[in-house]
Structures are given as C-alpha cells and as structure tokens.
TORKOL-4160 file (C-alpha; in steps of 0.2 Angstrom, whole numbers, padded with zeros to 4 digits, m for minus):
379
<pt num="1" X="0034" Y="0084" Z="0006"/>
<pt num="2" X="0042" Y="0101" Z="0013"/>
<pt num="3" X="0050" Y="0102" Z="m0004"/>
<pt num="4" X="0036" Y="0102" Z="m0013"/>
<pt num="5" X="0029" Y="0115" Z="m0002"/>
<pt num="6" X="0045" Y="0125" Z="m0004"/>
<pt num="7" X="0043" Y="0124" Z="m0024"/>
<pt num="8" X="0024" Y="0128" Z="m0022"/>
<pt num="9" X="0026" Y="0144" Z="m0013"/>
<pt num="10" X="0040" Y="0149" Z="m0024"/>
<pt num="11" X="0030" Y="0148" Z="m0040"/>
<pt num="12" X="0013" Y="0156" Z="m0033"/>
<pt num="13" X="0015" Y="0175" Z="m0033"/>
<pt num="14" X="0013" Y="0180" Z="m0015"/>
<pt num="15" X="0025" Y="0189" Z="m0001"/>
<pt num="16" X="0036" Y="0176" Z="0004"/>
<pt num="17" X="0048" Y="0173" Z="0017"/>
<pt num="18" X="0056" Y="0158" Z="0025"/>
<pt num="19" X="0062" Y="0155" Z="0044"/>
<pt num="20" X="0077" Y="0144" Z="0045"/>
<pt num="21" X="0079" Y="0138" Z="0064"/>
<pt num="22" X="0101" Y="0133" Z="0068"/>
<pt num="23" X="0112" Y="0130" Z="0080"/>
<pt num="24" X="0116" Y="0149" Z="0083"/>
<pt num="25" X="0099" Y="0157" Z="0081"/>
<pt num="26" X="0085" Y="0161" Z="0068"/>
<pt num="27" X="0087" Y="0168" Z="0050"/>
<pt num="28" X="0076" Y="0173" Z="0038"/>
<pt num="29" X="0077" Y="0170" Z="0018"/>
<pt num="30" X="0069" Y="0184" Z="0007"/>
<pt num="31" X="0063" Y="0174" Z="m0011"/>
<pt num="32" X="0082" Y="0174" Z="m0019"/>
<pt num="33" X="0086" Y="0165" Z="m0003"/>
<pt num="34" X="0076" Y="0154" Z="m0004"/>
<pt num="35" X="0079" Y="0149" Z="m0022"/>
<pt num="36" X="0095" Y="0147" Z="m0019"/>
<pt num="37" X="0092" Y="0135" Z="m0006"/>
<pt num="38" X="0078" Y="0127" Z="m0017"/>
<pt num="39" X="0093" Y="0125" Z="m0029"/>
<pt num="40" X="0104" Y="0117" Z="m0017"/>
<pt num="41" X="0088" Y="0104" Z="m0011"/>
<pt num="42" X="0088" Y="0098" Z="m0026"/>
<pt num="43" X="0105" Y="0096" Z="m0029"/>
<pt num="44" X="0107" Y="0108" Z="m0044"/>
<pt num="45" X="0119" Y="0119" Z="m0034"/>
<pt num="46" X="0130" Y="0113" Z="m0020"/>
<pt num="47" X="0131" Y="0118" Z="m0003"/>
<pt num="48" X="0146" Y="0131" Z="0001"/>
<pt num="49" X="0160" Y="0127" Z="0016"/>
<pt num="50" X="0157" Y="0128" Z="0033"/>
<pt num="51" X="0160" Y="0144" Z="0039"/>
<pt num="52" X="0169" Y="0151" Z="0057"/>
<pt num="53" X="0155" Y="0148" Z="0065"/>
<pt num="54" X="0149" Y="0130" Z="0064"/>
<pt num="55" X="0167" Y="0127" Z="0070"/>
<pt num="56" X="0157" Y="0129" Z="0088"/>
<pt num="57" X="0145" Y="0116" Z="0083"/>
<pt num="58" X="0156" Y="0101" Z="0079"/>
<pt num="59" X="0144" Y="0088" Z="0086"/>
<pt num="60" X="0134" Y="0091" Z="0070"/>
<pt num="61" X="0135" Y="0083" Z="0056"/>
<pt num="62" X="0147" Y="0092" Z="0042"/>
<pt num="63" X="0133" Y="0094" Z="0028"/>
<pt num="64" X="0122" Y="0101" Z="0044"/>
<pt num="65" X="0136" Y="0113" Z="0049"/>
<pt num="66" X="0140" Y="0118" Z="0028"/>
<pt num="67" X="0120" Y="0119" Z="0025"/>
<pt num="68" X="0119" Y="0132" Z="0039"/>
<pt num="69" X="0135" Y="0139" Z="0034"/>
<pt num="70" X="0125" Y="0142" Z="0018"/>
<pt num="71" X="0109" Y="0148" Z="0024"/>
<pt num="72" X="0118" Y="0161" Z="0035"/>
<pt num="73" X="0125" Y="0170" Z="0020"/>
<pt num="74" X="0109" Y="0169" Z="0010"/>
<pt num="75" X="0099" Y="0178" Z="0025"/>
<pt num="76" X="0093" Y="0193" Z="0023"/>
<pt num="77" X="0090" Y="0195" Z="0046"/>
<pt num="78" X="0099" Y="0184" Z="0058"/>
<pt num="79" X="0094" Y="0184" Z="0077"/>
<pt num="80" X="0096" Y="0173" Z="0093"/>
<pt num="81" X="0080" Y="0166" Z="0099"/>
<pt num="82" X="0075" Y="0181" Z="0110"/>
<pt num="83" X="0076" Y="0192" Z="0096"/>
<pt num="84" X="0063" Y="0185" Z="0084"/>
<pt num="85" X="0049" Y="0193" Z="0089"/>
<pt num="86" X="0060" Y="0207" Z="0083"/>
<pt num="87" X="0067" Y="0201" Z="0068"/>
<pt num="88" X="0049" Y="0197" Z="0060"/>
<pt num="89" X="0042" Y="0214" Z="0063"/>
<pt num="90" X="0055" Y="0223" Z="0059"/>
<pt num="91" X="0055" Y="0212" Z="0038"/>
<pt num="92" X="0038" Y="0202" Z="0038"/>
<pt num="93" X="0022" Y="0211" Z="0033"/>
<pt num="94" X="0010" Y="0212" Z="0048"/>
<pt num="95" X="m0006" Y="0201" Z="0047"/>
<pt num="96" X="0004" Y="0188" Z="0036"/>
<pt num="97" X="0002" Y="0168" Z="0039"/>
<pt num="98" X="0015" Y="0157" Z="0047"/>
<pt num="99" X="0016" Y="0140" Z="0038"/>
<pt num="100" X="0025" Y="0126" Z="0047"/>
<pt num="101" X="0022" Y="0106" Z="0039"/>
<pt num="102" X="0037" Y="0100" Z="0047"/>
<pt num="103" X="0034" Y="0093" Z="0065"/>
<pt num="104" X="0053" Y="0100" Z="0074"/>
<pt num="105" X="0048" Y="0117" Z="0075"/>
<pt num="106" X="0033" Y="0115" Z="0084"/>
<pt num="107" X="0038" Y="0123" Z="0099"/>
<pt num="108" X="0027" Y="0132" Z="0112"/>
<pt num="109" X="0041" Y="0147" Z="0114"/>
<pt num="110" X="0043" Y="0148" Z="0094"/>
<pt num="111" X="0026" Y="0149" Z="0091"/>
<pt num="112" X="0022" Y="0161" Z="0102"/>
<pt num="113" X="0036" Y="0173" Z="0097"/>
<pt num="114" X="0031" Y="0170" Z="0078"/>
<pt num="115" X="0014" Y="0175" Z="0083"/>
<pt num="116" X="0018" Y="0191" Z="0092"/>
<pt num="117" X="0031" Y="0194" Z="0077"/>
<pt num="118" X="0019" Y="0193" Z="0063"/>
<pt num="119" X="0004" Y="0197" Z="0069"/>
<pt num="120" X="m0005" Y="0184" Z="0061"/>
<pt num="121" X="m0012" Y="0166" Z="0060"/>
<pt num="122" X="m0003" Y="0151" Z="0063"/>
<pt num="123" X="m0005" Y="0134" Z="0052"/>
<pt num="124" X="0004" Y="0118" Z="0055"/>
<pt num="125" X="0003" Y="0100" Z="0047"/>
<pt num="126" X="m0001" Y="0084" Z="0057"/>
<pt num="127" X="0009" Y="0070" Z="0049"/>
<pt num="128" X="0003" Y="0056" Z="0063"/>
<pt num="129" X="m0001" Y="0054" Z="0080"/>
<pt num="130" X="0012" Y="0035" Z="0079"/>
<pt num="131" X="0020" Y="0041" Z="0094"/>
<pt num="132" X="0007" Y="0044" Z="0107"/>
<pt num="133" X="m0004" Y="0029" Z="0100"/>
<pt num="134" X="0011" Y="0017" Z="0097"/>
<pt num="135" X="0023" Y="0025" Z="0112"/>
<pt num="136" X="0033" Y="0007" Z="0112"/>
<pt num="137" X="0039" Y="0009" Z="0095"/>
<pt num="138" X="0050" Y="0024" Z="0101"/>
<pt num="139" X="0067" Y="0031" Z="0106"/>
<pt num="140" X="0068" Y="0037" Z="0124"/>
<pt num="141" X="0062" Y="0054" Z="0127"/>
<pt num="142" X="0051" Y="0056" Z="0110"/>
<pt num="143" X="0035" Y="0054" Z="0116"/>
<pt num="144" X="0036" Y="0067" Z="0131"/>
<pt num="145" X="0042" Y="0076" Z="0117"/>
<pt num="146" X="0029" Y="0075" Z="0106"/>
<pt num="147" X="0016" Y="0077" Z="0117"/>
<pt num="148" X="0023" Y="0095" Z="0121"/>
<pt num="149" X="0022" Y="0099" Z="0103"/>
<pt num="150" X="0005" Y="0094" Z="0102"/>
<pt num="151" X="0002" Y="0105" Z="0115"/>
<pt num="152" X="0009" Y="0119" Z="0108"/>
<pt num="153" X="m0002" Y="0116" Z="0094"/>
<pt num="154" X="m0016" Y="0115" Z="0104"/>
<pt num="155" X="m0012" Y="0131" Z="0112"/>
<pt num="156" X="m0004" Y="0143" Z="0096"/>
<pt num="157" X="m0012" Y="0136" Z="0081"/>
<pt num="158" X="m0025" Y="0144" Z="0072"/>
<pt num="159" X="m0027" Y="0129" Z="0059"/>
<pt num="160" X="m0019" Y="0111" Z="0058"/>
<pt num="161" X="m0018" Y="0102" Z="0042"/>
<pt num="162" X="m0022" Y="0084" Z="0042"/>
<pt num="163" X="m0015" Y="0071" Z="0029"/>
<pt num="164" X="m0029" Y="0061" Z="0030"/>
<pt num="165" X="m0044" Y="0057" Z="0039"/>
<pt num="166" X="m0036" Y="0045" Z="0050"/>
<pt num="167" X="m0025" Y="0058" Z="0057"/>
<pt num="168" X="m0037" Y="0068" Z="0060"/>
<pt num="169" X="m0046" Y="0058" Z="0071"/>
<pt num="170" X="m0032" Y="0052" Z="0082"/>
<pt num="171" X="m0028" Y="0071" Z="0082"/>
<pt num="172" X="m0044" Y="0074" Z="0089"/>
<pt num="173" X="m0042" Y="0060" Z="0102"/>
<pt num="174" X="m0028" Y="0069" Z="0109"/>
<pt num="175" X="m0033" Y="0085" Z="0109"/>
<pt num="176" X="m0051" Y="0088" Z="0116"/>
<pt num="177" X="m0047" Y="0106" Z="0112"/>
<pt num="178" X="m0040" Y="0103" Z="0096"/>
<pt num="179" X="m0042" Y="0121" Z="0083"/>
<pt num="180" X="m0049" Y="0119" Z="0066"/>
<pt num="181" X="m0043" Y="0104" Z="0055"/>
<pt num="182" X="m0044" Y="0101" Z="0036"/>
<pt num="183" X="m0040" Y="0085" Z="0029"/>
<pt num="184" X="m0027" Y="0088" Z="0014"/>
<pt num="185" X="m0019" Y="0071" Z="0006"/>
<pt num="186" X="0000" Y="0073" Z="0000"/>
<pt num="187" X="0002" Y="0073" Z="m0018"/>
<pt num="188" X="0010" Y="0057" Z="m0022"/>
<pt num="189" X="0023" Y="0059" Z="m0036"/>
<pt num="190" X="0031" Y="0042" Z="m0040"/>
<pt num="191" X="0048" Y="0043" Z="m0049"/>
<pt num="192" X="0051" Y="0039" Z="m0066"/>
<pt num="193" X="0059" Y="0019" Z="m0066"/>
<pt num="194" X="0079" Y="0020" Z="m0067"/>
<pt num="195" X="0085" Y="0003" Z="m0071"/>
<pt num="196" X="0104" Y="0007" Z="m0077"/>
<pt num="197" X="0101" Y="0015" Z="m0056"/>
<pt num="198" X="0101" Y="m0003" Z="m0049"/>
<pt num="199" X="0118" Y="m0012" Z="m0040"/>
<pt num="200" X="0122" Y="m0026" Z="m0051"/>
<pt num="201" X="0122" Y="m0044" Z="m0046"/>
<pt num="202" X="0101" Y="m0043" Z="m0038"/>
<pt num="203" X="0093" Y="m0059" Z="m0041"/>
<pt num="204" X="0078" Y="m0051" Z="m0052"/>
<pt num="205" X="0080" Y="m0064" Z="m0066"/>
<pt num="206" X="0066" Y="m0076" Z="m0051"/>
<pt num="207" X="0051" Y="m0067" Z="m0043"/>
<pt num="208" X="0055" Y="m0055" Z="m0030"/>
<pt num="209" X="0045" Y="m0043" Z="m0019"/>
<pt num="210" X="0050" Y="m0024" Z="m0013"/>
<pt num="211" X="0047" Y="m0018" Z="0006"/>
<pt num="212" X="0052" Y="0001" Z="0009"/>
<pt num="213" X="0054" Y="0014" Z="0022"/>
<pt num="214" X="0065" Y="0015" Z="0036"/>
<pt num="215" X="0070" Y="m0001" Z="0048"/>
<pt num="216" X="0063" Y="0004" Z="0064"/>
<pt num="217" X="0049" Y="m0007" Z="0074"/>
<pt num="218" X="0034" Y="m0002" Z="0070"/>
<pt num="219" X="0037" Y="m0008" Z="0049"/>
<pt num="220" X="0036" Y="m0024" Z="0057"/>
<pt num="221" X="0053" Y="m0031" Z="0043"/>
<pt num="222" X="0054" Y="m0044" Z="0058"/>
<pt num="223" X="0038" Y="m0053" Z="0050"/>
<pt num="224" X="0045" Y="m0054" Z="0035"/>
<pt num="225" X="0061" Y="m0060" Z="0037"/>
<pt num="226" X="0053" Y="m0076" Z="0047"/>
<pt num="227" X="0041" Y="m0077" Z="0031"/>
<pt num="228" X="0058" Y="m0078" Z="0021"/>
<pt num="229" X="0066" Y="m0090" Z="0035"/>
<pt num="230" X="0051" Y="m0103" Z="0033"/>
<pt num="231" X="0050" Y="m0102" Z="0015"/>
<pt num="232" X="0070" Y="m0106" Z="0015"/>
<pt num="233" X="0065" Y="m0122" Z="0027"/>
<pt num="234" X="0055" Y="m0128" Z="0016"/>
<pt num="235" X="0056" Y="m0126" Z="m0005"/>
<pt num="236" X="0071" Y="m0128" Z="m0014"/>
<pt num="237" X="0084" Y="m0115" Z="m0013"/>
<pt num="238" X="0079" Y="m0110" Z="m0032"/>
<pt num="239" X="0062" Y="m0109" Z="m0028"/>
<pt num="240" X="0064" Y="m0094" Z="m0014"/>
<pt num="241" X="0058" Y="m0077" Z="m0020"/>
<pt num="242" X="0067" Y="m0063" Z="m0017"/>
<pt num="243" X="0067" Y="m0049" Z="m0005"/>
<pt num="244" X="0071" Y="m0033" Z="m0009"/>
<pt num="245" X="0075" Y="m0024" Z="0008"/>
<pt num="246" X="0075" Y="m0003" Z="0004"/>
<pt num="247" X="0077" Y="0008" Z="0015"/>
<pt num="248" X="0089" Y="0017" Z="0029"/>
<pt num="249" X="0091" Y="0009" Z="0048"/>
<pt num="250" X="0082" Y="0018" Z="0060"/>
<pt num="251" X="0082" Y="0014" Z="0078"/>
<pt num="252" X="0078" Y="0001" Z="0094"/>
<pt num="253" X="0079" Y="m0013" Z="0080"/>
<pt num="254" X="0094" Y="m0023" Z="0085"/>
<pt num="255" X="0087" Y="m0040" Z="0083"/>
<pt num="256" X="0081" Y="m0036" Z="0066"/>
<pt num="257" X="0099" Y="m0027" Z="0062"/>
<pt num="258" X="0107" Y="m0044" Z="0069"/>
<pt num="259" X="0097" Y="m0054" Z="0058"/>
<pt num="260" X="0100" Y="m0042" Z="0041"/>
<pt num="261" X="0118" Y="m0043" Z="0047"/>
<pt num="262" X="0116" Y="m0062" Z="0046"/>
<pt num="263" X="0111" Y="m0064" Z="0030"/>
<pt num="264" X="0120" Y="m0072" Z="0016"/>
<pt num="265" X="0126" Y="m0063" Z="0002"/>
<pt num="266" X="0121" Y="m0070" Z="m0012"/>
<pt num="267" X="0104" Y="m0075" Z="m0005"/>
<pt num="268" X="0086" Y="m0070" Z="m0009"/>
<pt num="269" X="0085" Y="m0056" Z="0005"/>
<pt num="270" X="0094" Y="m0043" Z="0001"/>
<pt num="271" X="0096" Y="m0027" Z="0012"/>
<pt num="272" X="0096" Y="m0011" Z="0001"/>
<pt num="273" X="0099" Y="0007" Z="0007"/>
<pt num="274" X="0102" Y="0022" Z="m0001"/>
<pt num="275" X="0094" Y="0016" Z="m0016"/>
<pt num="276" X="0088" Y="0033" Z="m0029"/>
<pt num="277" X="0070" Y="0036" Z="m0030"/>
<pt num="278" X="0071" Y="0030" Z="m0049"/>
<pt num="279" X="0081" Y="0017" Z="m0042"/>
<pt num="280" X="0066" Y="0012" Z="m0030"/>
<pt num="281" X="0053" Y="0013" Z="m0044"/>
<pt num="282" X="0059" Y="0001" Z="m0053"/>
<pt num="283" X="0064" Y="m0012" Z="m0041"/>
<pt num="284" X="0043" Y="m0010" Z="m0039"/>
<pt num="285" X="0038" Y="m0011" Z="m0058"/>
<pt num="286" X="0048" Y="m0028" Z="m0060"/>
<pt num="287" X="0042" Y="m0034" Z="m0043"/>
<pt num="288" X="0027" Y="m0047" Z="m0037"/>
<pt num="289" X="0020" Y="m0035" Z="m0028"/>
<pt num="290" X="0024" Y="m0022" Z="m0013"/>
<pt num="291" X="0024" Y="m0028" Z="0004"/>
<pt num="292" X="0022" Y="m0018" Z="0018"/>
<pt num="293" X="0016" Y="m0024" Z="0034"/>
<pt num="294" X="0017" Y="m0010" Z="0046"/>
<pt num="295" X="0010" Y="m0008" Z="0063"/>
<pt num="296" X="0004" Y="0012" Z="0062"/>
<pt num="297" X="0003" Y="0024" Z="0048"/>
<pt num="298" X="m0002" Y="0042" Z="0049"/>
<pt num="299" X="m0004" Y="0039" Z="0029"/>
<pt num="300" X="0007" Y="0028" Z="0019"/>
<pt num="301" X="0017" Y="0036" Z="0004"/>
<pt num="302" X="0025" Y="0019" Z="m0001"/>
<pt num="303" X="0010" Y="0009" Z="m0005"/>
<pt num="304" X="0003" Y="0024" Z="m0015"/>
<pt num="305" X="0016" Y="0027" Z="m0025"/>
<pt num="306" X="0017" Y="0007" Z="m0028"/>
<pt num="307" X="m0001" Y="0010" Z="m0036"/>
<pt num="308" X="0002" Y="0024" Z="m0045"/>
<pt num="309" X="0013" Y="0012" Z="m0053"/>
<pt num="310" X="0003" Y="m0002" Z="m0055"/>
<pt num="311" X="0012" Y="m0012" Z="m0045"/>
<pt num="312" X="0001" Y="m0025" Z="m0032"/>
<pt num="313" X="m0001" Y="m0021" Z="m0015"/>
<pt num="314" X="m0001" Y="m0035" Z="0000"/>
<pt num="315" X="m0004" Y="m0023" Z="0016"/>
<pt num="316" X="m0005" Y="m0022" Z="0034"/>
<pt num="317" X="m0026" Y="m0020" Z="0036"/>
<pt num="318" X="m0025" Y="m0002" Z="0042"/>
<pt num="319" X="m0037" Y="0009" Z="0042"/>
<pt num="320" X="m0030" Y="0026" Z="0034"/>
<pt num="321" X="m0025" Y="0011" Z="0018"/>
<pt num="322" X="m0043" Y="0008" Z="0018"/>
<pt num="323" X="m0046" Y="0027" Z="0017"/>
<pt num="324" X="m0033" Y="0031" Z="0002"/>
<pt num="325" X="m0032" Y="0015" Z="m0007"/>
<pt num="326" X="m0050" Y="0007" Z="m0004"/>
<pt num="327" X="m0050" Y="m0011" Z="m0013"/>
<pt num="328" X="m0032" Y="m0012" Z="m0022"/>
<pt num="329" X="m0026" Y="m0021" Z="m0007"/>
<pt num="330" X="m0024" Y="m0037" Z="m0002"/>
<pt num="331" X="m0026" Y="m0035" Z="0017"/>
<pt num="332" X="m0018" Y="m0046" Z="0031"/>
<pt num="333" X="m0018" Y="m0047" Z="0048"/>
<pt num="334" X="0000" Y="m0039" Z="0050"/>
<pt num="335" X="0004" Y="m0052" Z="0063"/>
<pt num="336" X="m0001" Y="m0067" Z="0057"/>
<pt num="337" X="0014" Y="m0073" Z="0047"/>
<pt num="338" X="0008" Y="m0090" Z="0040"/>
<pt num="339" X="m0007" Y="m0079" Z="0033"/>
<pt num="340" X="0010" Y="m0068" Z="0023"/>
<pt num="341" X="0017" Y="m0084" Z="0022"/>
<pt num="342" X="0004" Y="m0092" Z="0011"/>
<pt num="343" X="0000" Y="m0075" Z="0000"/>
<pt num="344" X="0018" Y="m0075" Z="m0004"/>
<pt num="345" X="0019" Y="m0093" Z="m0010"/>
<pt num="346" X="0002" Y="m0086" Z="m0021"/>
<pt num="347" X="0007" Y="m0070" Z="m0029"/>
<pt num="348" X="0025" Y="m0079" Z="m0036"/>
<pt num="349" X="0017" Y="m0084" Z="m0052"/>
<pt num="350" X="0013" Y="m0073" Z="m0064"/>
<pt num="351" X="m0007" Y="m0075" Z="m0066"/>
<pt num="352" X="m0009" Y="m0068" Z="m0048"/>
<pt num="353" X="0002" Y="m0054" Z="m0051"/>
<pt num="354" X="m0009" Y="m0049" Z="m0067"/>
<pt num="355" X="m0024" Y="m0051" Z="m0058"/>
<pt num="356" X="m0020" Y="m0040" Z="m0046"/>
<pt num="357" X="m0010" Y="m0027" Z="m0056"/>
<pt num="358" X="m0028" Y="m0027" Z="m0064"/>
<pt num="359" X="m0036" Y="m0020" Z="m0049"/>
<pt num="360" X="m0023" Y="m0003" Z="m0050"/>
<pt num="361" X="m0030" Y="0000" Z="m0069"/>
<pt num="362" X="m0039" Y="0018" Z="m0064"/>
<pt num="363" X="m0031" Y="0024" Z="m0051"/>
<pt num="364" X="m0028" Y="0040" Z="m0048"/>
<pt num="365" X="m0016" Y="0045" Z="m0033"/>
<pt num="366" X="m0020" Y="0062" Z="m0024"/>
<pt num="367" X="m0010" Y="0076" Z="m0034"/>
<pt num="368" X="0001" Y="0091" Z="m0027"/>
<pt num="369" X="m0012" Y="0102" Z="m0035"/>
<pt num="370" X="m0027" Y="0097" Z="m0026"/>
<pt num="371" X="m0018" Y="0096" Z="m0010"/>
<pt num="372" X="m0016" Y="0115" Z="m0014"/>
<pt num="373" X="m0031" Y="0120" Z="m0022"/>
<pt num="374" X="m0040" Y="0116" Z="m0005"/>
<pt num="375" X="m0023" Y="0124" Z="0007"/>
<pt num="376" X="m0027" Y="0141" Z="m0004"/>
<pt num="377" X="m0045" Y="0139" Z="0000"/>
<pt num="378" X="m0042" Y="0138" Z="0018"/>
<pt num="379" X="m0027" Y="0150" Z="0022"/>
C-alpha cells in the first residue's frame, strides 16, 4: 500500500519530497531520490553496501542497515531529530502537505516538528484500531503504544484517512475528538497466477483450500488446524483436503507454531512462507475456496483479492467484510468449528465450488484510482 502511494505521487506532477526516519536521524529524498528507492522496492535495482555508519547500528537487521546506507547517499538533507524543523524550512516549500499512511511514524514530537517545519496540513491513514479493541492479541507494550500514536493523531492531524467505514467508526470510538475523516478503500491489485512459482510435491492433484496472512492470534489458524485434525479422525486419509498454510509467523502463537511444527510432511496441511504473490494467486485460482477466519480486521485485503479472482470465499462474519464484500461470502461464526467443519466437508466437491465462484461474476474490487481520485479531492 505505501508502495503504491510511493508510485502514485511519483507519477502525478506536483512538488514532491520524502522523509525517511533511521537510526542516526532524518533525511530527506528530492524526486530522483526517491526513484531510486522506488527502483530498489521493487527490486529493479539492488540496494548498495552498508556504509561506516550502520557499523553503530549492528542490532539491525543487515538489509535495514544497507537500505539506510542507501537512502543516506540518495539525500539531498540529513538531520538528527532536533534538527528537522530546520531541515524542512530550509528544502520543503512553506504551506506544503505532510502525508503519512504508515502507522510508525506517528509520533506526537515528529508531528509536531513536521508541522512547525512546513508550515502546512498534516494527513495520516488509519489502517485499524485491532490493538485497542483486541489488546489480548498483542505483543507486550503495543497497545500503550498505540494509543500514544492515536493520540498524537488526535492532537497534530489535520485529516485522517480511513480504509473503510468500519475503521472509521472504531476510530471515532477512541477519539471523541477525533479531526476530519474520509473513508478511502485500498485499491486491491491481485497478482497475475504464477504456477512454474509453486514448491513441487503440494498435494493439488485432491481438493485443497488457501488461508493467508501472518500467524499471529487474532487469524484464528488455531480453528482450523482442529477442523483438519477432525476431518483426519474421521474420513479416510485419501479423502482429507488440503490445507494450504501461506504466510510468515508472527508473534504470541506458540501453541499454534508447536502444532505447525508437528505436522507430517507429506500430509494435507502444509505450512507455506515466503510464497511470491503470483505464487499465492495461484494456489487461490486452483483452490476450494479461501478460508479466512479471523478475529478483527481493519479491512481485509486477502479475501478481496480472492474475489477479484473469482476464487469462493468462507469468512469470519465481520462487519467491515459485510461493508466490502456484501453477499459473496459464506459467513461463520469464527468460533464455532463444527460449523467450518461441516462447510469444509461441503465446498470439497466441485458443484459447491461453481456455485459459489458464481457469486464473484461482477465483482469489481476497489481500484488504486479511485482511492486517489477522492485523496486529490480532499488534500
């Protein structure tokens, strides 16, 4: 999503400049900076060698350390915090707009330097509110931490974009004093199937379904790997569908890790990380349908890319999928797992899966343009 932005605001002919925050300080990116660091997201140009300064931040990562490395020489102003307000009215143009859709940055200090810098109004996305309203799926110390951000939303932003409704309204609940919102949905831009992408040996000759997105708690993988360990108590072994795990590990999940761990490795669940997006895709266009029964969403990409490839959709019954996806669902109670269990055993033939592929025929996913079109309007 901030890529998109990145290639957005590099196409459109306005001022442009880009605030990198690192280890040793600010720096700022003129337009051929930030190209080049376009080109380097992308992976169309590789990153440079760490330089003698990262050697003082060892603890980071090394493509952290050589991606800052990089930036450093591409700036065109370099400060240490207390310098920014500084550094911005010394290069950026007074009255311009500050434009943060990342949720790190949001710091009350920052924010207020960048305003005192430039001079000019301040928008930020919203993603979610997940860890105010779900604080026991976090790591320790994230929810203080995000309260303070939202503070210092409530306190230095002028504007704060929304990705849906939903997130608005949870905003809303957390901020009485919340500033001016507008609800823009992410364009949803589903990769091209890669087949020839796919590890060999996967069990896609019998039906299968995909779940995606990082392992963490509040994706609920826990409900169905016991949907898996029933149907393996009772069909025959050649009757089990598969289950097609993709995505990273995340965090406060080691019964679930324990149990990935556990698994056989020629059996019907199969843990996949790292998978390519056209990799991803088309485990999807081959599968029974996507399963995804998380616990809290600020808005879901998985399941809308899923549609956008006609692909069946078995969801948790939040609201914000009601909001995007309407009626292409099938919706579950996300803790009842004899409820998952019995819609699995269903959608394994193939008159189910045509039925509800059906449902998808139309659809039309929010676009990158659109999301624009009504940012332009408003900043």
């Amino acid at each position: 999503m901030e890529l998109a932005y990145l290639d957005h605001l590099l196409d459109d002919d306005v001022p442009l400049y880009g605030l990198v925050r690192t280890g040793a300080g600010y720096l700022l990116l003129d337009p051929a900076g930030l190209r080049a660091a376009r080109d380097r997201l992308h992976g169309t140009a590789p990153w440079g060698p760490a330089d003698l300064l990262s050697g003082l931040y060892r603890k980071r990562p090394v493509q952290v350390r050589r991606a800052e490395s990089d930036l450093r020489r591409l700036a065109v102003g370099r400060c240490r915090p207390k310098g920014l307000v500084a550094l911005l009215r010394a290069r950026v143009a007074a009255g311009s707009t500050y434009l943060n859709v990342g949720h790190s940055a949001l710091k009350a200090r920052a924010l207020s330097a960048i305003r005192e810098g430039i001079q000019g109004p301040i928008a930020v996305m919203i993603h979610d509110t997940i860890p105010l309203d779900h604080p026991d799926y976090q790591r320790p110390g994230t929810v203080e931490a995000f309260r303070r951000r939202l503070n210092a939303v409530a306190e230095q932003a002028d504007l704060v974009i929304c990705n849906s409704r939903h997130t608005e309204a949870r905003l809303k609940a957390h901020l009485p004093q919340c500033p001016d919102t507008l609800v823009a949905p992410l364009g949803v831009t589903p990769a091209a199937p890669d087949p020839a992408a796919l590890p060999e040996g996967l069990p896609l000759h019998r039906p299968y379904f995909v779940t995606v997105g990082t392992i963490e708690p509040r994706k609920n993988h826990a409900l169905l790997l016991d949907v898996w360990d029933d149907l393996a108590r009772t069909l025959p072994a050649e009757q089990v569908p598969g289950l097609m795990i993709c995505g990273r590990r995340g965090w406060n999940n080691a019964a679930v890790f324990d149990r990935l761990d556990a698994l056989p490795k020629d059996g019907p669940v199969r843990e996949l990380p790292g998978l390519s997006d056209g990799a991803v895709s088309a485990l999807l266009t081959g599968s029974q349908a996507l399963l995804f029964p998380s616990l809290a969403e600020g808005y879901g990409l998985p399941p809308l890319e899923a549609a956008s490839l006609g692909v069946p959709l078995i969801l948790g019954d939040l609201n914000v999928y009601r909001e995007t996806l309407d009626h292409i669902p099938v919706y579950l109670m996300e803790t009842d797992r004899y409820l998952w269990r019995n819609i699995v055993d269903q959608a394994t033939t193939v008159d189910w899966r045509h039925q509800e592929a059906e449902k998808t025929n139309g659809f039309a996913a929010p676009g990158w343009a659109d999301h624009f079109g009504m940012i332009r309007k408003r900043i």
